[in-house]
BALOBA-1460 file (C-alpha; in Angstrom, 3 decimals):
// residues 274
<rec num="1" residu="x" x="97.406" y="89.316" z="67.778"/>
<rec num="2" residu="x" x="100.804" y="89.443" z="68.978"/>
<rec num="3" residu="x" x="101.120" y="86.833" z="72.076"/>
<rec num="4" residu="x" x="104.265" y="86.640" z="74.584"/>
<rec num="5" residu="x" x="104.656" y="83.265" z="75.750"/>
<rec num="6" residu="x" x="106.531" y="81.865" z="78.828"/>
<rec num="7" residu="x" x="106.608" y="78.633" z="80.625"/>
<rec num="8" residu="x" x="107.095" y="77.981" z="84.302"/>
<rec num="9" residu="x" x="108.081" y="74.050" z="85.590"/>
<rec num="10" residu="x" x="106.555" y="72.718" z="88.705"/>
<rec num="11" residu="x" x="107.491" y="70.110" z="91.179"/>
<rec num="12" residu="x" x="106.053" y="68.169" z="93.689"/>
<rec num="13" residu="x" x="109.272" y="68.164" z="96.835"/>
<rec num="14" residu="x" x="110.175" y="65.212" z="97.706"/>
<rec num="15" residu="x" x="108.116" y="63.281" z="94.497"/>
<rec num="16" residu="x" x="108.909" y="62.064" z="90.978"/>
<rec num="17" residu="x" x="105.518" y="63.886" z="89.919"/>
<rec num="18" residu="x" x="106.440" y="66.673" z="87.717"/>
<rec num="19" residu="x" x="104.622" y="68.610" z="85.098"/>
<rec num="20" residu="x" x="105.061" y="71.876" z="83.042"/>
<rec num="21" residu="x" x="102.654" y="75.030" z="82.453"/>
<rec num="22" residu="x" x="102.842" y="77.090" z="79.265"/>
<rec num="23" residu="x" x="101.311" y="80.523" z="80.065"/>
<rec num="24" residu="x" x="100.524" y="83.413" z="77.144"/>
<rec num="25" residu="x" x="98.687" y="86.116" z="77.152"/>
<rec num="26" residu="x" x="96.514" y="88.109" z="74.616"/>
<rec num="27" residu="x" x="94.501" y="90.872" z="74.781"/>
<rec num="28" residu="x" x="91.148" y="90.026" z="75.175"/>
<rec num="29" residu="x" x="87.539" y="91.595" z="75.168"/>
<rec num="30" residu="x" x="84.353" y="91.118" z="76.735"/>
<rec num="31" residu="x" x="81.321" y="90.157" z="74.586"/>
<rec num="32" residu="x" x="77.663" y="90.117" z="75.943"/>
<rec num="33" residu="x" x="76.925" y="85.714" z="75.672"/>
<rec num="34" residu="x" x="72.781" y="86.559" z="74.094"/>
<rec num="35" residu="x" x="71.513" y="90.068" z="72.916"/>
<rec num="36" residu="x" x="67.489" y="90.330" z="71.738"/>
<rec num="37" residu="x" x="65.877" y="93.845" z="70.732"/>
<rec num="38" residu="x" x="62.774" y="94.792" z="70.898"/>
<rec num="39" residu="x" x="60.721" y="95.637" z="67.897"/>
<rec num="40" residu="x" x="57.212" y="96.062" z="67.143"/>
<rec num="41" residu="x" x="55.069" y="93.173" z="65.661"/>
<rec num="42" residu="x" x="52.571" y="95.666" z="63.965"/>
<rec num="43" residu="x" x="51.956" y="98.791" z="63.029"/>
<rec num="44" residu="x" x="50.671" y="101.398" z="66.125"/>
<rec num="45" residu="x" x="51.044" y="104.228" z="68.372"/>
<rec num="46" residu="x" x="53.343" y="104.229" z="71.438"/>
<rec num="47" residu="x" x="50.902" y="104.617" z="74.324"/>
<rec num="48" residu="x" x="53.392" y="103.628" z="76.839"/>
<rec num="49" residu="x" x="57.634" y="103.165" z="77.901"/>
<rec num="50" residu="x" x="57.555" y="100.654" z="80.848"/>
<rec num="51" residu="x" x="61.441" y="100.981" z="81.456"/>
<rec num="52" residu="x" x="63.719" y="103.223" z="81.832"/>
<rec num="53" residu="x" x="67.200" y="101.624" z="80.863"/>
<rec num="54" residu="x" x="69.623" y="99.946" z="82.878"/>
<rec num="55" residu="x" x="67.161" y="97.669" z="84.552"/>
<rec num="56" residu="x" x="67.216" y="94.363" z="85.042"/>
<rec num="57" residu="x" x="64.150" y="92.813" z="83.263"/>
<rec num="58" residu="x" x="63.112" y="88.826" z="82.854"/>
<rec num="59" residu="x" x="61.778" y="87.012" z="79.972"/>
<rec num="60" residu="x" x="58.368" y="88.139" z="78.980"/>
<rec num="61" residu="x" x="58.304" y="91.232" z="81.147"/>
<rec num="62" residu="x" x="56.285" y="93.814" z="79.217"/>
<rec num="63" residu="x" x="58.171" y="96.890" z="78.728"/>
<rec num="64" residu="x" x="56.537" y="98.756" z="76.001"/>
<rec num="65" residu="x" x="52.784" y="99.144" z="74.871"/>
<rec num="66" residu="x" x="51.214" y="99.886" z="71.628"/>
<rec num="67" residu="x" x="47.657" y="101.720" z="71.882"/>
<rec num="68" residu="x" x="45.184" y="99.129" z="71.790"/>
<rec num="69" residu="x" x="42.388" y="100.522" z="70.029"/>
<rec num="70" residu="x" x="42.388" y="98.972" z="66.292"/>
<rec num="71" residu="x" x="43.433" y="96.172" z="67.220"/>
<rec num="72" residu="x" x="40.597" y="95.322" z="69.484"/>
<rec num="73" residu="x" x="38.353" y="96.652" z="66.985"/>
<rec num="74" residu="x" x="40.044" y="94.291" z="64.650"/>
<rec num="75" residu="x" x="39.309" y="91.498" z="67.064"/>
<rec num="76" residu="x" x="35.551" y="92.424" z="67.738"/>
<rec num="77" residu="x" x="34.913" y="92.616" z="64.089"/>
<rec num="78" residu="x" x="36.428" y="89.227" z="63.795"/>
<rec num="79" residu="x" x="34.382" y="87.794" z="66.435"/>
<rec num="80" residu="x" x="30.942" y="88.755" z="65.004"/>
<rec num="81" residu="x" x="32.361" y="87.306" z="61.748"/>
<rec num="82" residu="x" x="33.287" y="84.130" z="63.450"/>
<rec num="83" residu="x" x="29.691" y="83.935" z="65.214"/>
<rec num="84" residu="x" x="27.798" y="85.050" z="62.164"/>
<rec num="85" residu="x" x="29.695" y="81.862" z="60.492"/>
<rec num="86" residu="x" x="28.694" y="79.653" z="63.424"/>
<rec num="87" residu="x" x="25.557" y="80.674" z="62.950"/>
<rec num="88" residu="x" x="24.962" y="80.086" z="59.036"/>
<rec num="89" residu="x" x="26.755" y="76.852" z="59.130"/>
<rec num="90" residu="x" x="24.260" y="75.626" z="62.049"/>
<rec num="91" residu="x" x="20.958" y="76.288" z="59.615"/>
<rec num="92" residu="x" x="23.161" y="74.846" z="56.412"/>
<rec num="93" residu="x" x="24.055" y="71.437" z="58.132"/>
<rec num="94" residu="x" x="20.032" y="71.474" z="59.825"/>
<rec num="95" residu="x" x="19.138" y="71.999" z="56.165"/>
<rec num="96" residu="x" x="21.116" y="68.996" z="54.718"/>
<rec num="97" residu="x" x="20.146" y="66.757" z="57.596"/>
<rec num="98" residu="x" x="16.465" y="67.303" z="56.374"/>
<rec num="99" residu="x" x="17.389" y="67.025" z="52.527"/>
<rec num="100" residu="x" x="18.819" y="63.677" z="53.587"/>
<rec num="101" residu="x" x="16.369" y="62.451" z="55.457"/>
<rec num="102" residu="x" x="13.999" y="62.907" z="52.862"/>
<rec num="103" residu="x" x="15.822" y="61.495" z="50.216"/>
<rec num="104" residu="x" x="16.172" y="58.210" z="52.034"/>
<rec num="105" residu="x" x="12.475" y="58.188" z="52.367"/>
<rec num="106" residu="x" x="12.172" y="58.772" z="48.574"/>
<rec num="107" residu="x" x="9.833" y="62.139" z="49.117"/>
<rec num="108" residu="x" x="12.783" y="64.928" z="48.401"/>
<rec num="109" residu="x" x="15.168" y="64.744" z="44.931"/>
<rec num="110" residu="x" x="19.027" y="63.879" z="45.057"/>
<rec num="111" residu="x" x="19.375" y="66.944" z="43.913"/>
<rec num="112" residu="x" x="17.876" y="68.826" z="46.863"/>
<rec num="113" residu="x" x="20.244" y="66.863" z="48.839"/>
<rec num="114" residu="x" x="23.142" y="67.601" z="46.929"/>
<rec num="115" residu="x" x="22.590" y="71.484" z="46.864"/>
<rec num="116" residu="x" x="22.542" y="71.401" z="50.441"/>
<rec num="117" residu="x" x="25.896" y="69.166" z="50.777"/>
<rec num="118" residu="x" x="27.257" y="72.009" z="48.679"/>
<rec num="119" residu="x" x="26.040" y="74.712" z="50.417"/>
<rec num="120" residu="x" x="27.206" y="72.949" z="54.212"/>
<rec num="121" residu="x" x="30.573" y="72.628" z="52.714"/>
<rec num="122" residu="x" x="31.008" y="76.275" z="51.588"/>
<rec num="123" residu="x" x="29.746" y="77.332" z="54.847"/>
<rec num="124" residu="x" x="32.092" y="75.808" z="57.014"/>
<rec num="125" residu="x" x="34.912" y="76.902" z="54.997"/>
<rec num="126" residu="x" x="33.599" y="80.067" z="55.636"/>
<rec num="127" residu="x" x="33.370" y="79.397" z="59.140"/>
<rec num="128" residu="x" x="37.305" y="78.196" z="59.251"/>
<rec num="129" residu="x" x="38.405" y="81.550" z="57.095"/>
<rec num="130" residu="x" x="36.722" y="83.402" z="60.204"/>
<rec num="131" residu="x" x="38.551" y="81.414" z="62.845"/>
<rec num="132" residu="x" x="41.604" y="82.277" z="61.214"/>
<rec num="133" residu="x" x="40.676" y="85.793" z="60.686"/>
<rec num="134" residu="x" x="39.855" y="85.650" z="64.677"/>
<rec num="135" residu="x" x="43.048" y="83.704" z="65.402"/>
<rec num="136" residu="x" x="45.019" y="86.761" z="63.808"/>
<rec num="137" residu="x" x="43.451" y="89.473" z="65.842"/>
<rec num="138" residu="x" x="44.218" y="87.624" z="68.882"/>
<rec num="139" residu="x" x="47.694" y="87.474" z="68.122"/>
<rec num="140" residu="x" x="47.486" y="91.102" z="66.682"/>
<rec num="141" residu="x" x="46.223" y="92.432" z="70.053"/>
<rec num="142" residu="x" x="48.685" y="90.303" z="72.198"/>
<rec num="143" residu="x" x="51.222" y="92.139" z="70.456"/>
<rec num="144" residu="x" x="50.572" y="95.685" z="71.607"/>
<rec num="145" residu="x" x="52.375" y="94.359" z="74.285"/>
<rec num="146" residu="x" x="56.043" y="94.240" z="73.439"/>
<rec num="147" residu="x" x="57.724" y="91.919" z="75.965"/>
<rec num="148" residu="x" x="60.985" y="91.101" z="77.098"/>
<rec num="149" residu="x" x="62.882" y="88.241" z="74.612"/>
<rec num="150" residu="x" x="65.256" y="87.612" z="77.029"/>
<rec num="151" residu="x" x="66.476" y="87.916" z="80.328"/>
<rec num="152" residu="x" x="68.954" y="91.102" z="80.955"/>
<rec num="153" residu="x" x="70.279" y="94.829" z="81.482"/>
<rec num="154" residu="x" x="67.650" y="96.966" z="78.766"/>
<rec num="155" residu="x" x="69.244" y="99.282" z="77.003"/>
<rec num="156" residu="x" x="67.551" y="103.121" z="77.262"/>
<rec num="157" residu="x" x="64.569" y="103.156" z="75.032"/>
<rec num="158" residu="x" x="65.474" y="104.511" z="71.593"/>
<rec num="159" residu="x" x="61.902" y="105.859" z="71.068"/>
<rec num="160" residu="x" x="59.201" y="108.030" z="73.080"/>
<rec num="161" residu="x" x="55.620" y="107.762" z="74.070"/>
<rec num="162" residu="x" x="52.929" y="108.955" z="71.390"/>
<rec num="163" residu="x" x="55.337" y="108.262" z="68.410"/>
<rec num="164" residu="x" x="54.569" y="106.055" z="65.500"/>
<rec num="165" residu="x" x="56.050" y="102.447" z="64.987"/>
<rec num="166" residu="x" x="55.801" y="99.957" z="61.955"/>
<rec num="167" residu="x" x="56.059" y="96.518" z="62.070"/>
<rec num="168" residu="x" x="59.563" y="95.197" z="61.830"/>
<rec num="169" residu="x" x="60.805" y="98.826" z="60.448"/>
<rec num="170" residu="x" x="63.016" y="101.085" z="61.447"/>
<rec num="171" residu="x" x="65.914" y="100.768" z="64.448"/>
<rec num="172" residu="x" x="65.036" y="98.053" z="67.199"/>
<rec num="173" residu="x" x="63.148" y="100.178" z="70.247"/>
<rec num="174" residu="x" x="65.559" y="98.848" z="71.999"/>
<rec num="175" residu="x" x="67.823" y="96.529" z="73.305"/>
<rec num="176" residu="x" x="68.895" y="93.650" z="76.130"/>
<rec num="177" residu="x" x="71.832" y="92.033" z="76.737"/>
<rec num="178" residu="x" x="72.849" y="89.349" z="79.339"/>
<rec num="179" residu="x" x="75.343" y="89.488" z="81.539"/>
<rec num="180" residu="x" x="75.767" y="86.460" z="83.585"/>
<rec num="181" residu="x" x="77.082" y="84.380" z="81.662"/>
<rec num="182" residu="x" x="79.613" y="86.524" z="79.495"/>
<rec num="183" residu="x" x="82.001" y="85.416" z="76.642"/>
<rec num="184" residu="x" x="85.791" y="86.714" z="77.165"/>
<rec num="185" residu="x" x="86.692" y="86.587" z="73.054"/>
<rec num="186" residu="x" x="90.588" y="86.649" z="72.174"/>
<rec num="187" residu="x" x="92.558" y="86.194" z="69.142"/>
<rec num="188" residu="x" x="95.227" y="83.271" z="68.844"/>
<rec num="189" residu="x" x="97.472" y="83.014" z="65.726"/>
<rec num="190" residu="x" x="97.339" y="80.133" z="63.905"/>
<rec num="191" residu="x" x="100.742" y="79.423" z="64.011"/>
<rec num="192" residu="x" x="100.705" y="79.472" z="67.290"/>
<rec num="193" residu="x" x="97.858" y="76.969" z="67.878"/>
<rec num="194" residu="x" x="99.450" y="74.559" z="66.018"/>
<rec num="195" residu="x" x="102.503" y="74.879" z="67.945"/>
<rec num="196" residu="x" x="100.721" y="74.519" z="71.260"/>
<rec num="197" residu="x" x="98.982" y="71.504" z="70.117"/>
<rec num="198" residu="x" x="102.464" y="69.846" z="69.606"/>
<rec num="199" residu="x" x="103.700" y="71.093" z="73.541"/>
<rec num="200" residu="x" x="100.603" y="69.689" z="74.653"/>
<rec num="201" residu="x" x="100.992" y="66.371" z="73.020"/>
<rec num="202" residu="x" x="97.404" y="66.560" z="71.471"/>
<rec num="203" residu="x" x="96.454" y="66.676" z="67.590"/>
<rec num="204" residu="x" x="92.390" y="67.794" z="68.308"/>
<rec num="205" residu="x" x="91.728" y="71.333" z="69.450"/>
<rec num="206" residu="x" x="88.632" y="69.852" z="71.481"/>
<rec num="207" residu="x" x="91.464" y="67.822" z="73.528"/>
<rec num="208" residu="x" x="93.204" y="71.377" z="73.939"/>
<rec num="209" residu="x" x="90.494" y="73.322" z="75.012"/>
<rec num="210" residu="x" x="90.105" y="70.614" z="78.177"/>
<rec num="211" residu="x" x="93.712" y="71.179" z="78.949"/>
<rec num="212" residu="x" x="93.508" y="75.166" z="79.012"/>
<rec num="213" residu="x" x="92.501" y="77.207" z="81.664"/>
<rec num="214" residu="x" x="91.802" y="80.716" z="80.807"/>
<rec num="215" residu="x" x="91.723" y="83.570" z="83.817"/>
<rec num="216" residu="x" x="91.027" y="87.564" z="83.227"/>
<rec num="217" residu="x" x="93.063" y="90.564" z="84.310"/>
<rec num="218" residu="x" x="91.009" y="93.685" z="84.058"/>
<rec num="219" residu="x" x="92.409" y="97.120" z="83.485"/>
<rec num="220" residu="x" x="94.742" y="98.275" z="86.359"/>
<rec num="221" residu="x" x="96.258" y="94.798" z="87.191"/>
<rec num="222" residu="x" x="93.613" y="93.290" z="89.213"/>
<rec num="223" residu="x" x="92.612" y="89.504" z="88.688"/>
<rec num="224" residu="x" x="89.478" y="88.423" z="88.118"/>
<rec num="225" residu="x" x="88.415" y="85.680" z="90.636"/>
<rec num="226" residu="x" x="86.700" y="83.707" z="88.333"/>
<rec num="227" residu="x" x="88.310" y="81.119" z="85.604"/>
<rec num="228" residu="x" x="86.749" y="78.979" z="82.949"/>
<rec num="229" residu="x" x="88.072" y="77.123" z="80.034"/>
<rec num="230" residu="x" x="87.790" y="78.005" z="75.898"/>
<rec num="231" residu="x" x="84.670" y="76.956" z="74.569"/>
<rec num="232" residu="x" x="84.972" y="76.901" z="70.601"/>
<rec num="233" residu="x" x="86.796" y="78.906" z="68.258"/>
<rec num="234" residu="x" x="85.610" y="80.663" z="64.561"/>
<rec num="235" residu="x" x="85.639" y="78.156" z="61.591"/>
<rec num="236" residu="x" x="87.958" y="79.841" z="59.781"/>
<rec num="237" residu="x" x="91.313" y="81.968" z="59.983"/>
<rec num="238" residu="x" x="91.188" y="85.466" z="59.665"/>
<rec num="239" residu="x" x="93.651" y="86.256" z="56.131"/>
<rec num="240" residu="x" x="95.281" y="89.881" z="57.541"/>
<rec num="241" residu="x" x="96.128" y="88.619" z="60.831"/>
<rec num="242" residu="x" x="96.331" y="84.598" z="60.780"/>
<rec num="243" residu="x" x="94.848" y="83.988" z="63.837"/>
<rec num="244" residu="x" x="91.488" y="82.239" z="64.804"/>
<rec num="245" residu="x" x="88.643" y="83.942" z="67.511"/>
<rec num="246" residu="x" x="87.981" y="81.977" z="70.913"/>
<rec num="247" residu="x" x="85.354" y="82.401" z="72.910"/>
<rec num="248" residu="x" x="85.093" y="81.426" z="76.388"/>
<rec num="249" residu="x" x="82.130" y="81.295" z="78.521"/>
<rec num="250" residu="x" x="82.486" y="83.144" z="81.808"/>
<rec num="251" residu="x" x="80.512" y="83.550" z="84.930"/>
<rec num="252" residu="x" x="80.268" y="87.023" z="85.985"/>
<rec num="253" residu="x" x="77.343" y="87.231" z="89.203"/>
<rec num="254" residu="x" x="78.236" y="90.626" z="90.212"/>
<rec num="255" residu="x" x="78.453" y="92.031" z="86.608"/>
<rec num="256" residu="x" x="81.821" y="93.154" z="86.605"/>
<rec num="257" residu="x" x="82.467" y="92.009" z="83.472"/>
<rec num="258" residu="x" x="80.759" y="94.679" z="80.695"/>
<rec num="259" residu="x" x="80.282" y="94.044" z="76.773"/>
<rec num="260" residu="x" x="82.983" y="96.188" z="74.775"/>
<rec num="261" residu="x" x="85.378" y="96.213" z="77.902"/>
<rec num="262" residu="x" x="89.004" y="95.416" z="77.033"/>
<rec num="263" residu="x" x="90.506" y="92.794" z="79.547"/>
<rec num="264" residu="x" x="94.540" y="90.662" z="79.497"/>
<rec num="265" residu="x" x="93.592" y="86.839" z="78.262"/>
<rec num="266" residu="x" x="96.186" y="84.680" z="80.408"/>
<rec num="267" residu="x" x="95.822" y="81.126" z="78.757"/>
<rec num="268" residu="x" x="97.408" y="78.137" z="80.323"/>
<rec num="269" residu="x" x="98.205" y="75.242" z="78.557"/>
<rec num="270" residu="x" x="98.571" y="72.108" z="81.804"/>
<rec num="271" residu="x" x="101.021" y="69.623" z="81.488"/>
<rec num="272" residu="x" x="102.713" y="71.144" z="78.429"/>
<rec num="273" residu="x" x="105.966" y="69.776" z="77.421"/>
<rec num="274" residu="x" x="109.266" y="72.033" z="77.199"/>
């Protein structure tokens, strides 16, 4: 990205306190800071759309429902399993309590005994495979509910009431992004880095980063009134254009700031040397 650079010296009047800036600028974009999507967990009908799109919507906040019918049939099936199990295993371990007792008396066979060990063991892993079974349902029916992963502006919903879905298939129903925090992402040549680190009079970019402040003008000139520092940068350097990505954190309360909106990156290096 091609960068135009120019440095401006400041004095205190009447001091010995002087320092430089080093001002560039790049062209910049705004990326959403956390994106989730909502997809369905299992396979169902769409009974009902609780957004519209372009709401705000918190964390956990249903916004879609999946008709609930199979699934709690699913779960009343499983809990008559689950009883039934309770049930059996009750009479099984009542059974080997009396085997045992009278094989310590020397009136019933070892063997008795042992059958009925056997057959209390089998029946509470029968009773466990039906707690699970149970434990699943629950979960199944929870999520005919298709909440909110995140805090955010929801996206319009990408499918309508009545229609089919299948369980992690197909395009997300739909999607949230947050917008308070953003990220302001801008592309620095690498040669250009390295010569800043030298001005500077630092050899880690973590030292560099503390010594840059970063402020945003938005199409048409304005400045934004709100100014962070970079945050981290991509591992690597991109091989058409030599530069690296950095990505700053900004706070945008008001929302100003959109994903995909193309803003002026004005990065200033403090204290650089000339």
């Amino acid at each position: 990205m091609k960068a135009i650079a120019f440095a401006a010296a400041l004095a205190f009047f009447g001091g010995t306190v002087a320092f430089a800036q080093d001002v560039t600028r790049y062209e910049g974009r705004i990326e959403a800071k956390e994106t989730g999507v909502l997809s369905a967990q299992l396979d169902g009908v769409i009974a009902e759309i609780l957004f519209v799109g372009g709401e705000f919507v918190e964390e956990g906040q249903p916004l879609i429902l999946i008709d609930p019918f199979d699934a709690e049939t699913a779960l009343a099936a499983a809990q008559a399993r689950r009883d039934a199990a309770q049930v059996l295993l009750q009479g099984a371990e009542q059974e080997a309590e009396r085997a045992t007792t009278l094989s310590d008396r020397g009136v019933g066979s070892t063997a008795r005994r042992d059958q009925t060990e056997t057959s209390r063991a089998a029946f509470a892993a029968a009773l466990a495979e039906a707690e699970a079974v149970l434990e699943q349902a629950n979960r199944d029916l929870e999520r005919t509910v298709i909440r909110a992963p995140i805090s955010g502006r929801v996206s319009r919903p990408g499918i309508s009431g009545g229609a089919f879905v299948e369980a992690e298939a197909g395009a997300p129903l739909a999607s949230i992004v947050t917008l308070d925090p953003v990220l302001v992402a801008y592309d620095v040549p690498y040669a250009a880095r390295l010569a800043t680190l030298r001005r500077a009079g630092v050899t880690a970019v973590a030292e560099l980063h503390d010594r840059i402040a970063i402020s945003i003008e938005l199409p048409g000139g304005t400045m934004y009134d709100q100014t962070t520092r970079p945050g981290f940068a991509s591992a690597g350097v991109d091989p058409t254009t030599g530069a690296v990505t950095v990505w700053a954190e900004i706070a945008n309360p008001d929302t100003l700031l959109r994903p995909g909106m193309a803003v002026t990156v004005l990065s200033t290096v403090e204290g650089a040397s000339q």
